[in-house]
C-alpha positions as semicolon CSV with decimal commas, in nm:
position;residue;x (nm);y (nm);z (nm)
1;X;8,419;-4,340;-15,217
2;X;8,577;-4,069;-15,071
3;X;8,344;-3,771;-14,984
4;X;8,440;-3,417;-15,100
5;X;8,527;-3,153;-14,857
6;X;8,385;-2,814;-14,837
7;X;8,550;-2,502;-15,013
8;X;8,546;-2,271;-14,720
9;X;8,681;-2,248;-14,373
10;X;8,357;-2,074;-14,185
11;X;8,095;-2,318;-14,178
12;X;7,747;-2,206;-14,050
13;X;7,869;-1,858;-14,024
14;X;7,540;-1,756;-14,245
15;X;7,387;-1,782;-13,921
16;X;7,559;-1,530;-13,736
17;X;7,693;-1,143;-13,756
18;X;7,883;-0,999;-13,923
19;X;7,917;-1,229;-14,207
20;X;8,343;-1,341;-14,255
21;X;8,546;-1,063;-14,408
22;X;8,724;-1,108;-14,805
23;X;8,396;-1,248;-14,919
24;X;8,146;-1,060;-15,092
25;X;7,786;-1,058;-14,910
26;X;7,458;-1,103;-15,041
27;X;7,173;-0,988;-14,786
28;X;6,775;-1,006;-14,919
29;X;6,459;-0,989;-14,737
30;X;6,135;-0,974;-14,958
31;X;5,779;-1,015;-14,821
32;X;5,639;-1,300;-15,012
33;X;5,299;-1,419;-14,903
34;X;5,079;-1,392;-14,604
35;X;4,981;-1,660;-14,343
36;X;5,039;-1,957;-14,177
37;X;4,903;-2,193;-14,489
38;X;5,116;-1,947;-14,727
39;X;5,447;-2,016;-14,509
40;X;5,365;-2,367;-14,453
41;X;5,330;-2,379;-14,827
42;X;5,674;-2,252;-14,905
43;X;5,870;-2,406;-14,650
44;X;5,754;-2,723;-14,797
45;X;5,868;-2,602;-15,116
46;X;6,161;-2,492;-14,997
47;X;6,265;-2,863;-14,813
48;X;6,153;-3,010;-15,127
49;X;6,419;-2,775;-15,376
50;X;6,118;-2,673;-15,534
51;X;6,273;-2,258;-15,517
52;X;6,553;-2,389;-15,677
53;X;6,352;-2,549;-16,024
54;X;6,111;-2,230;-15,972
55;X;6,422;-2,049;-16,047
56;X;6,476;-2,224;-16,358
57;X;6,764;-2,440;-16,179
58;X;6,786;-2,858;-16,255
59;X;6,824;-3,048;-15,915
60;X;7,017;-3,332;-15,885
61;X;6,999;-3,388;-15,464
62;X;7,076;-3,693;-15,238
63;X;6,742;-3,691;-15,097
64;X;6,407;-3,559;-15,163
65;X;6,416;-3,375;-14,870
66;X;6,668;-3,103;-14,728
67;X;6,860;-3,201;-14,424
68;X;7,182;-3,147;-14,302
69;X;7,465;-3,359;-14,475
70;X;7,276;-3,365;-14,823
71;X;7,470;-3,337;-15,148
72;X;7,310;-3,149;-15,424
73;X;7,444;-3,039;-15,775
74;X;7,217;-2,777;-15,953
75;X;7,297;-2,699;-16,288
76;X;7,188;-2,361;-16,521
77;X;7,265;-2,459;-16,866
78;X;7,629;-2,617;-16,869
79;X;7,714;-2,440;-16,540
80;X;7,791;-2,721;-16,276
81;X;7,733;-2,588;-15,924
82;X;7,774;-2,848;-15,618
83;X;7,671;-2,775;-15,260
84;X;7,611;-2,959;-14,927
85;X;7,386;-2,884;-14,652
86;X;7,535;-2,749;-14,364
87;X;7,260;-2,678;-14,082
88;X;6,867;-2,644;-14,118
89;X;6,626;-2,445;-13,884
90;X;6,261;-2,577;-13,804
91;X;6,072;-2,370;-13,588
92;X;5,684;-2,300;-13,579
93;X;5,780;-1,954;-13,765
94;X;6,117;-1,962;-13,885
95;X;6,223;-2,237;-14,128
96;X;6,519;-2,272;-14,387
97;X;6,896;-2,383;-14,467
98;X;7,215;-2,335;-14,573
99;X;7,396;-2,507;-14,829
100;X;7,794;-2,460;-14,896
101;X;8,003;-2,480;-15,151
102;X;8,186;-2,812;-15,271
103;X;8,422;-2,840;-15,537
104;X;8,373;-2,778;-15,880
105;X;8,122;-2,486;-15,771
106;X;8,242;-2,155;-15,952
107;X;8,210;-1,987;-15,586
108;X;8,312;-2,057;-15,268
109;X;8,118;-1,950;-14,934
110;X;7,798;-2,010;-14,805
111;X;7,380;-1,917;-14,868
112;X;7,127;-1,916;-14,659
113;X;6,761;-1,919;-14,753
114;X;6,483;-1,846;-14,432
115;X;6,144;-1,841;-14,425
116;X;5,978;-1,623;-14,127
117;X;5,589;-1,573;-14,055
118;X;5,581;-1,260;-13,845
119;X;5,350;-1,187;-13,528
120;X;5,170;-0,933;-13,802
121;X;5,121;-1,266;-14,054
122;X;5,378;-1,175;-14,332
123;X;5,607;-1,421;-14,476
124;X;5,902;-1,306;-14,508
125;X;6,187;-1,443;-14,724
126;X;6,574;-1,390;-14,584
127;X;6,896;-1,476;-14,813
128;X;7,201;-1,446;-14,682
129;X;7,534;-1,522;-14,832
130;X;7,913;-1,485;-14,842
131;X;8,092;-1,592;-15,130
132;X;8,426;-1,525;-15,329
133;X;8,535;-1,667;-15,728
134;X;8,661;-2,017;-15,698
135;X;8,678;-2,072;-16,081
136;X;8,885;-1,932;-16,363
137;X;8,515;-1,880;-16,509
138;X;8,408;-1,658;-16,155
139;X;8,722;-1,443;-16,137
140;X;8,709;-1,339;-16,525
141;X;8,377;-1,241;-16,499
142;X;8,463;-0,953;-16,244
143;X;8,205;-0,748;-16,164
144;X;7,953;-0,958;-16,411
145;X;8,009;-1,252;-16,137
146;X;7,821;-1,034;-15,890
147;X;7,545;-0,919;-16,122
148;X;7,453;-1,272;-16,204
149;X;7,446;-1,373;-15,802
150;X;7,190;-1,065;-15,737
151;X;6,967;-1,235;-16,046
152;X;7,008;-1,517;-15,926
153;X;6,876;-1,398;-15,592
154;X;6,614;-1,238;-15,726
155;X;6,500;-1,553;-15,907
156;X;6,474;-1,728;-15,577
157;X;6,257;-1,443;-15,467
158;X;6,028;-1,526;-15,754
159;X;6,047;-1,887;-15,709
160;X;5,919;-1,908;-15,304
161;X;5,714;-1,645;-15,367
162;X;5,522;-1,889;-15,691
163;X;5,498;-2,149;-15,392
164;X;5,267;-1,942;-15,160
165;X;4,997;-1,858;-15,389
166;X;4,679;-2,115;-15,389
């Protein structure tokens, strides 16, 4: 079986500044909990696409556990959306991924999710995204395609910050 290609020239560019021109950028950073078992708590969420469900998303993923490489198709309703891991980070105080798009994904571009616990204890929660209308769906929904990205974004918010509480 052949295996699908990404939708985007600039892969792991999430990591880096500026983000790639003639997308459309997403940038977030929410406190979320505080200390180390709070971050601990919501990385392992995070590895485990637990953020994703918390955000009312179905996950269908290669493995349990993000890594680079893994296929993943979540799905809101009848809305189809595949990605593929394209680079984790696992440090003592800085943990996340990136996932971009595949085919069949109403997008195209990149999103990055990052966890940080900061000298002063606070977890911090960092999206970062590029992304442009792939589908017919996408570009007809104009400026209603970005509104539902920023909920969506806010709904991951939510969902790591449900993981650190006790």
């Amino acid at each position: 079986m052949r295996r699908l290609e990404l939708t985007y020239a600039q892969v792991g560019a999430t990591r880096d500044d500026p983000l790639p021109s003639g997308y459309g950028h997403v940038f977030r950073d929410a406190r979320v909990g505080s200390g180390r078992p709070a971050f601990e708590a919501a990385a392992d969420g995070l590895f485990r696409w637990q953020m994703h469900r918390n955000a009312g998303l179905s996950v269908a993923a290669g493995a349990a556990r993000v890594a680079p490489g893994v296929d993943v198709t979540l799905r809101l309703a009848w809305l189809r959306i595949p990605c593929r891991v394209v680079y984790t980070v696992q440090e003592r105080d800085r943990r996340g991924f990136a996932y971009g798009t595949l085919p069949g994904h109403p997008e195209q571009g990149e999103e990055a999710f990052m966890l940080e616990l900061t000298p002063a204890g606070d977890v911090r929660f960092r999206i970062r995204a590029f992304s442009r209308p792939a589908s017919l769906l996408a570009r007809a929904g104009g400026p209603l395609t970005r509104v539902a990205q920023q909920l969506a974004t806010s709904r991951y918010v939510t969902g790591i910050r449900q993981l650190t509480r006790p």
